[in-house]
C-alpha positions as CSV (number, residue, x, y, z in Angstrom):
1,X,11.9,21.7,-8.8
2,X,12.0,21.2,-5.0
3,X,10.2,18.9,-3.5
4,X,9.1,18.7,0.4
5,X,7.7,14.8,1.2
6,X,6.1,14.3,4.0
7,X,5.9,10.2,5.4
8,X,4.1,8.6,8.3
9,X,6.6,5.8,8.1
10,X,10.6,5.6,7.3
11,X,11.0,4.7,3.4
12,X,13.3,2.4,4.2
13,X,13.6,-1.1,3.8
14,X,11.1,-1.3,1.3
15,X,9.1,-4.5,3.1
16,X,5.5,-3.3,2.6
17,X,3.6,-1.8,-0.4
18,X,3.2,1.5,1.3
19,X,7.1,1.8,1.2
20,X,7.9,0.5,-2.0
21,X,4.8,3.0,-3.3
22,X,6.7,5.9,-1.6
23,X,9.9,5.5,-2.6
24,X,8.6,4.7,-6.2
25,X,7.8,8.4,-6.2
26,X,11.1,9.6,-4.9
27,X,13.5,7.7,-7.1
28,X,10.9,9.1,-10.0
29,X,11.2,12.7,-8.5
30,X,15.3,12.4,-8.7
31,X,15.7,10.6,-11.7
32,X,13.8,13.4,-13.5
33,X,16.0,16.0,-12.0
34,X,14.1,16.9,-8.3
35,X,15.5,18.3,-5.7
36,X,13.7,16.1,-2.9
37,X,13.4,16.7,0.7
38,X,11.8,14.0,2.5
39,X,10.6,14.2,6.5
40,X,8.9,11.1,8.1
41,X,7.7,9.7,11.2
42,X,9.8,7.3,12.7
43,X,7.1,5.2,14.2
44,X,7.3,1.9,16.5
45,X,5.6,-0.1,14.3
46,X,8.3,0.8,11.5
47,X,10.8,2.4,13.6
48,X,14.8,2.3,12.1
49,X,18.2,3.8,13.7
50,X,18.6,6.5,11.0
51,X,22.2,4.8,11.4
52,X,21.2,1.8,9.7
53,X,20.1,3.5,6.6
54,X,22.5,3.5,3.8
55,X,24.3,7.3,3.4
56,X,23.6,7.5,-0.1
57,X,19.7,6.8,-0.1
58,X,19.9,9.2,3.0
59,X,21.5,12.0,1.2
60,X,19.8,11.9,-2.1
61,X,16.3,12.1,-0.1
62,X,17.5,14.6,2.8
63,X,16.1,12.3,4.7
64,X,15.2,13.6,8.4
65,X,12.9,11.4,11.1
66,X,11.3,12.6,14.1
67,X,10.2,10.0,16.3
68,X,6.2,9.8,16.7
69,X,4.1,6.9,18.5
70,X,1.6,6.1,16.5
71,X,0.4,3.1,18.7
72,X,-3.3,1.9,19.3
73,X,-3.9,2.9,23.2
74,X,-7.3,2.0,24.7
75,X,-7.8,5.1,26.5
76,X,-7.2,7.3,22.9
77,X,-9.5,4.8,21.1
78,X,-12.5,5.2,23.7
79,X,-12.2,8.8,23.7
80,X,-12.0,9.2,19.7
81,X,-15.4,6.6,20.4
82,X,-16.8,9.7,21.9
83,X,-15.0,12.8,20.8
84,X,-16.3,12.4,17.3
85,X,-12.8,12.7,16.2
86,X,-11.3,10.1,14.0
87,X,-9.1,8.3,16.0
88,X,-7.4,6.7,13.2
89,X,-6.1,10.4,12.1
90,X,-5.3,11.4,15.7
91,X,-2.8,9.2,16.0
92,X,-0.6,10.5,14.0
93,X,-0.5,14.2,15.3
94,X,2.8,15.1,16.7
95,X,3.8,18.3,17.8
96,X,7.7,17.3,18.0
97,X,6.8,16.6,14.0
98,X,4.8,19.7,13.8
99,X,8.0,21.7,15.0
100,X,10.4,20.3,12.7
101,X,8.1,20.9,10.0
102,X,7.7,24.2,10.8
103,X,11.2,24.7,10.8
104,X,12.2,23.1,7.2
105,X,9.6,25.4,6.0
106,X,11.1,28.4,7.1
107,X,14.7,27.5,6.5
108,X,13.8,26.3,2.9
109,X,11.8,27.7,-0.2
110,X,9.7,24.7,-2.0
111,X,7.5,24.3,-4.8
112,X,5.3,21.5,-4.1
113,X,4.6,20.3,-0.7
114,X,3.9,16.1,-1.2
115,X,1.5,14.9,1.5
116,X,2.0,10.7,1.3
117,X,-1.3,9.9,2.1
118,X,-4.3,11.3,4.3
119,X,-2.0,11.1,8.1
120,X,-0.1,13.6,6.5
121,X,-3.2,15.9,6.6
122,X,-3.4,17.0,10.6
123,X,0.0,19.3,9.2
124,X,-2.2,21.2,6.7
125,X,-2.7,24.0,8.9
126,X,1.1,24.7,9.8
127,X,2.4,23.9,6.0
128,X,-0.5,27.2,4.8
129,X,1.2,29.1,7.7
130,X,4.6,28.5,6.7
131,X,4.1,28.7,2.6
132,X,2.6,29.5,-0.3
133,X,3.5,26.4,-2.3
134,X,1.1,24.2,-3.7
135,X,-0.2,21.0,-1.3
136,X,-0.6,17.8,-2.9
137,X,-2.1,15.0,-1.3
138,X,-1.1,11.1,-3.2
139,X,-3.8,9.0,-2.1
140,X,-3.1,5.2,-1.9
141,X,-6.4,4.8,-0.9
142,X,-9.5,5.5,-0.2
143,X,-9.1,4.9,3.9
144,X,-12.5,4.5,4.8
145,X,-13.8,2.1,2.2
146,X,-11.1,0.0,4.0
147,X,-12.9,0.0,7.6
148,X,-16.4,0.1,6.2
149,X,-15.5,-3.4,4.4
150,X,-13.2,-4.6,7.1
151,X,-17.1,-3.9,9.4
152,X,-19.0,-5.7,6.2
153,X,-17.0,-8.9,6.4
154,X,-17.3,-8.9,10.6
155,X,-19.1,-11.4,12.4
156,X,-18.8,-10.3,16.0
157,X,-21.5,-7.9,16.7
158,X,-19.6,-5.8,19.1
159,X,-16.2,-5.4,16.7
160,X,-18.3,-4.8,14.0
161,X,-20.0,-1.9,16.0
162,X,-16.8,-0.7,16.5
163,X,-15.7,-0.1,13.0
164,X,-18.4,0.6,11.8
165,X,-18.0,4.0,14.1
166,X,-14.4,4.0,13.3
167,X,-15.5,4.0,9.5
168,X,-18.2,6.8,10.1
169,X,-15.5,9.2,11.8
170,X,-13.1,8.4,9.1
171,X,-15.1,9.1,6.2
172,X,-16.1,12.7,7.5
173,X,-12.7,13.6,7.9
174,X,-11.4,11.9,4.6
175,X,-14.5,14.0,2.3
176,X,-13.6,17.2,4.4
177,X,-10.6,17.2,3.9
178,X,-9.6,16.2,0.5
179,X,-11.6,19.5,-0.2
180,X,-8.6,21.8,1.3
181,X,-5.5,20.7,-0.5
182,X,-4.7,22.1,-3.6
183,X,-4.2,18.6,-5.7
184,X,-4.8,14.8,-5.9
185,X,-2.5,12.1,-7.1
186,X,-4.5,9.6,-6.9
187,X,-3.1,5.7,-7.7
188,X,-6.3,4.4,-9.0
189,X,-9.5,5.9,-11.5
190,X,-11.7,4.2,-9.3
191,X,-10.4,6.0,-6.2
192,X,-10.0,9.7,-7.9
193,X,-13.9,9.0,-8.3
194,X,-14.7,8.8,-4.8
195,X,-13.6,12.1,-4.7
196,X,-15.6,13.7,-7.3
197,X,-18.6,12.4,-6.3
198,X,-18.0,13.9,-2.1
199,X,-17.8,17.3,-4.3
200,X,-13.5,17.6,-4.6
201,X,-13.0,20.4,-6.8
202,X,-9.2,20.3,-6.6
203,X,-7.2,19.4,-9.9
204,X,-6.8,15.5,-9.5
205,X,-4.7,13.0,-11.7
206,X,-4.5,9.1,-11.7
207,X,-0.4,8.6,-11.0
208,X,-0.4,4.6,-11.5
209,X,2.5,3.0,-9.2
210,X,5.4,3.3,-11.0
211,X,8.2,0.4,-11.7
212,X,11.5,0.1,-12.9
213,X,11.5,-3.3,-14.5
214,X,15.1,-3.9,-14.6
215,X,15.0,-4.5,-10.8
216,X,12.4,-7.5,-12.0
217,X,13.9,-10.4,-13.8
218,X,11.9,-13.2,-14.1
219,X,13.9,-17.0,-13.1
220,X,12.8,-20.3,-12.7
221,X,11.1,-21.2,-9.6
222,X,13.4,-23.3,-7.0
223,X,10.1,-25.2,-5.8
224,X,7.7,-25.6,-8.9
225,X,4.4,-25.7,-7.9
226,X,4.5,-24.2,-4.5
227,X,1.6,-21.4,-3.6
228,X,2.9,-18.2,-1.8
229,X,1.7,-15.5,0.4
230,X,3.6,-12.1,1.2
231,X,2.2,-9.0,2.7
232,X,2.0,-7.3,5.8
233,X,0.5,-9.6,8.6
234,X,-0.2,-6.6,10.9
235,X,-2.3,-4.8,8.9
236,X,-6.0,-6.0,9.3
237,X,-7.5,-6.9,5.9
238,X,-4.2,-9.1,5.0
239,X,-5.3,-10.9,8.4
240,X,-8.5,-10.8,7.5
241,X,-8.1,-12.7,4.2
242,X,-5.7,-15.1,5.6
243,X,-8.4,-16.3,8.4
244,X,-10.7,-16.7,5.2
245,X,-8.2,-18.8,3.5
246,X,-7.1,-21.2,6.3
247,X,-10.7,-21.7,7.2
248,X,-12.5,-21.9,3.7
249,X,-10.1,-22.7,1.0
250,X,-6.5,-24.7,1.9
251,X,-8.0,-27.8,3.1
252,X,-9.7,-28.1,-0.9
253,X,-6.7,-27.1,-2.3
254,X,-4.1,-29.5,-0.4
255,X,-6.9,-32.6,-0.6
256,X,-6.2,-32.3,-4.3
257,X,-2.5,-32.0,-4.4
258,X,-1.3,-33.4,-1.4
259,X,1.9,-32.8,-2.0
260,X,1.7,-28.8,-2.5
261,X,3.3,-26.8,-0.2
262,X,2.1,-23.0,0.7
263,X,4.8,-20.4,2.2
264,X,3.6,-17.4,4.0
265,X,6.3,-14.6,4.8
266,X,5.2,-11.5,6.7
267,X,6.0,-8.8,9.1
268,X,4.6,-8.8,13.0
269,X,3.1,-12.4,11.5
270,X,0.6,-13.6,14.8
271,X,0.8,-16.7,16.9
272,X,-2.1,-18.4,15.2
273,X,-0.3,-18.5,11.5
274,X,3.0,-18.4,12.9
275,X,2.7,-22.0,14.6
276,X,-0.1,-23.4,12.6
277,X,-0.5,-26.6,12.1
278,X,-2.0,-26.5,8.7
279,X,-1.1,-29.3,6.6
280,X,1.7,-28.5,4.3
281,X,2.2,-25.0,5.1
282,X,5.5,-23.2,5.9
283,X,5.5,-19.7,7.6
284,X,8.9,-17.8,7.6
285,X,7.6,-14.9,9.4
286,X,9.6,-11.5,8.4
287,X,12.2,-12.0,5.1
288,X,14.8,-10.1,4.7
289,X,14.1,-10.1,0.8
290,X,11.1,-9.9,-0.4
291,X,11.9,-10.4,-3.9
292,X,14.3,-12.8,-3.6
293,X,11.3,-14.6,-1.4
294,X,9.0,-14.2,-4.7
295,X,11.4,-15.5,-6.8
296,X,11.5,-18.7,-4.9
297,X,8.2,-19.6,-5.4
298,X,5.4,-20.4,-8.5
299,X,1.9,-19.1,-7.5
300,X,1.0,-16.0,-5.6
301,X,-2.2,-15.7,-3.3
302,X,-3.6,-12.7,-2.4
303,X,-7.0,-13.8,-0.8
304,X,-8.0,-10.1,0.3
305,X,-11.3,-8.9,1.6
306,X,-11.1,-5.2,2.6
307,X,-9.0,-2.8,0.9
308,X,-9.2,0.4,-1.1
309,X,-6.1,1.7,-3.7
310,X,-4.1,-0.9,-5.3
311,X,-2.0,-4.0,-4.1
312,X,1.6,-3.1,-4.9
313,X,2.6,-6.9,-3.9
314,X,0.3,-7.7,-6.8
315,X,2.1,-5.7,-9.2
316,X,5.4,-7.0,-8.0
317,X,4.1,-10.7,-8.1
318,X,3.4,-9.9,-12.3
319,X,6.6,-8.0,-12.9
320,X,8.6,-10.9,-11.7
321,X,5.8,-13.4,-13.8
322,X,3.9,-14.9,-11.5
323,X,1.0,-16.8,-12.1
324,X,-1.5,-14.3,-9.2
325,X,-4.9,-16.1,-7.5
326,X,-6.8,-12.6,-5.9
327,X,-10.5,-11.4,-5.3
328,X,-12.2,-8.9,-6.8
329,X,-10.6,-6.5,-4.1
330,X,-7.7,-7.3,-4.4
331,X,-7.3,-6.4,-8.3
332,X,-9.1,-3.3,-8.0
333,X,-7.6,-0.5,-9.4
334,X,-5.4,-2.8,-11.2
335,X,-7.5,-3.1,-15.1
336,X,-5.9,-6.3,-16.7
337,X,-8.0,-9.0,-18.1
338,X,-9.4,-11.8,-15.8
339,X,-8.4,-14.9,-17.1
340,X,-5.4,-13.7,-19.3
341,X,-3.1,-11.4,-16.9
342,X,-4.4,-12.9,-13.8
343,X,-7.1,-15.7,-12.0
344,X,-9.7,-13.7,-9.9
345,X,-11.8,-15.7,-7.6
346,X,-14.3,-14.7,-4.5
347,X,-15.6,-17.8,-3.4
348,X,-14.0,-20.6,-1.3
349,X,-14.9,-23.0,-4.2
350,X,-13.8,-20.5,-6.7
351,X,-10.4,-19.8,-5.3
352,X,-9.8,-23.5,-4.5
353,X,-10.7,-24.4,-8.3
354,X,-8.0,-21.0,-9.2
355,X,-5.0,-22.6,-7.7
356,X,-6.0,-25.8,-8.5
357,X,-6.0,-25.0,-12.1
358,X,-3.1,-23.4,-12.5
359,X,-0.7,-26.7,-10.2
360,X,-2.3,-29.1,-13.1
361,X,-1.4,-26.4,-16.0
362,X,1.7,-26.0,-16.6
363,X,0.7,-24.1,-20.0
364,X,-2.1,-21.7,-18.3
365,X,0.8,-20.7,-15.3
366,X,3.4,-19.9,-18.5
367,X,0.7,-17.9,-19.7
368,X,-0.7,-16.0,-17.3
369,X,2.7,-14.7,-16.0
370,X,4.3,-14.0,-19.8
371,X,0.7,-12.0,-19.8
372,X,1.0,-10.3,-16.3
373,X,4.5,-9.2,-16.6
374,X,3.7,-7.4,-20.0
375,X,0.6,-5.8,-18.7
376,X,3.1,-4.0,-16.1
377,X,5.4,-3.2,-18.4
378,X,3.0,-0.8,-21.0
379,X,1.4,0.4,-18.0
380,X,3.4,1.0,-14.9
381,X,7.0,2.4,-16.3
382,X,8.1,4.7,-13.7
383,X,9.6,7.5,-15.9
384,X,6.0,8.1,-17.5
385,X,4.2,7.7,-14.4
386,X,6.9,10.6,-13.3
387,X,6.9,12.6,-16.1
388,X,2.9,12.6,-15.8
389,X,2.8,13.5,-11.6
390,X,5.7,16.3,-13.0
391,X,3.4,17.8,-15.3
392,X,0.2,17.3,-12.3
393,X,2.8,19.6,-10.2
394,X,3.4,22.0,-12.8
395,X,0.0,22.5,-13.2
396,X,-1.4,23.2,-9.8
397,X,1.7,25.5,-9.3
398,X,0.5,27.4,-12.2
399,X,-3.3,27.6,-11.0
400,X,-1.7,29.1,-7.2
401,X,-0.1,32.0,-9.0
């Protein structure tokens, strides 16, 4: 089968979920035989030299980039305040990506056209043009629930005005246009849903993350219990979150264990957290290895407030065996056992009595990582999760004949 990906960011190096959740598909894709064909936006905010990338990940994807700025301009985002056009989508509409596109699709013959995620979806219009294979969009969330509970948690009155109409624009163009492709893949139940209910009639699967456990070995921690942070500290509910934590929650954690150290690591990582001067915190700003970074540490935090889809870093944090702190968002779409496979906690005293638990239990941190790491393994192995999105692709081929 031949496979045409389409990316609004390079693949490559895997240092955010998005990424990692991408190129979980590919290597899936190829190990089962695929021909894949992958085009993506080489962006600012994740822009490579294609020079950098290693040949062989660059051949076995047919990796091409086109160059596309997908940066937040004032004058764009007040006239998406009034055009009633999402703004967030606009962004990503390139005609230098429209052209190649075009062109792939005419030199080429493909079977399924894979849209990674809903930026993807400004190019529906040229990919009908051009073929007659099937569309599928993989959702890794659902965008708008994002913004609308990025505006819920908001306490200035004029930012929350602002995405609250960010949230309104998105969600018109999300429910029109999940309605025009001819499958979903989504990542969780919970999101596939949310598209039933806005009246989706498209053949849709649940395709859960998929993970090769070998490249996940559990070791002993060099600095027992330490507290960690990783994720993407330019996106805004990971900021979010963070703010929450520093403001609400460290000062009872590190007034019970004085002695606990917390290390944040983090792309585009701000000022504020960069040179903190929270007590007996360590920020290391961008690491080269994120799972060596894991490793390192005992207990993952993700204090998230907004989000949609499912934390990837969270599933890496139980692969490796961590002992994982979240909220209710962030283990949605993630359906292990509170208490068992993970601690989930949405108040400051909550999350403060969490983390506490687990740096005066050695027993309950054993535990819930010998827990969390089999929960991924019966339900994330990436050559089901393949063979399943294969059979999804099989399917809607079938129903375009």
């Amino acid at each position: 089968m031949k496979v045409l990906m389409l990316c609004n960011k390079i693949p490559y190096p895997e240092k955010d979920g998005g990424v990692i959740a991408i190129n979980a598909i590919a290597e899936g894709l190829l190990s089962a035989g695929c021909e894949v064909k992958m085009l993506a936006m080489n962006t600012k905010k994740h822009f490579a030299d294609i020079n950098t990338i290693p040949d062989k990940f660059r051949k076995e994807r047919l990796l091409e980039l086109v160059e596309v700025d997908t940066s937040v301009k004032p004058v764009g985002a007040l006239k998406g305040l009034f055009s009633g056009k999402s703004y967030n989508i606009s962004r990503f509409e390139s005609e230098a990506f429209n052209q190649k596109l075009i062109q792939i699709l005419q030199n080429g013959k493909y079977d399924i056209i894979h849209l990674e995620g809903l930026y993807l979806t400004p190019y529906l219009d040229s990919i009908r043009q051009n073929t007659d294979a099937p569309i599928i969009l993989r959702t890794h969330n659902v965008e708008w629930q994002i913004w609308q509970k990025m505006a819920s948690e908001e306490k200035s009155g004029l930012k929350k005005w602002y995405l609250k109409k960010l949230t309104k624009q998105l969600k018109e163009y999300e429910e029109k246009v999940v309605k025009l492709v001819d499958g979903i893949a989504a990542i969780t139940g919970q999101d596939m849903e949310v598209f039933k209910i806005v009246g989706c009639k498209a053949p849709m699967v649940v395709i859960p993350f998929g993970m090769d456990l070998s490249k996940y070995n559990p070791q002993a921690t060099k600095f027992p219990n330490s507290i960690f942070y990783i994720g993407a500290l330019d996106w805004l509910p990971n900021l979010q979150g963070m703010e929450w934590f520093f403001k609400n929650v460290w000062i009872k954690i590190v007034g019970s264990f004085p002695s606990t150290q917390f290390h944040i690591a983090g792309r585009n990582m701000p000022k504020w957290l960069r040179n903190n001067t929270y007590k007996n915190t360590v920020s290391h700003g961008e690491v080269m290895d994120a799972k060596s970074f894991m490793q390192q540490y005992d207990i993952m935090l993700v204090p998230l407030l907004a989000g949609s889809g499912v934390r990837i870093k969270i599933l890496e944090g139980m692969a490796f065996g961590k002992p994982i702190i979240t909220t209710s968002v962030g283990i949605e779409g993630i359906a292990c056992d509170f208490e068992k496979d993970v601690m989930v906690a949405d108040t400051p005293k909550q999350f403060a009595d969490a983390v506490n638990r687990c740096l005066s239990d050695d027993k309950l941190k054993q535990s819930l990582g010998n827990n969390a790491r089999k929960f991924v393994a019966e339900n994330y192995d990436i050559t089901k999760t393949s063979s399943k999105l294969l059979a999804f692709y099989n399917e809607c081929i079938l129903k375009r004949k």
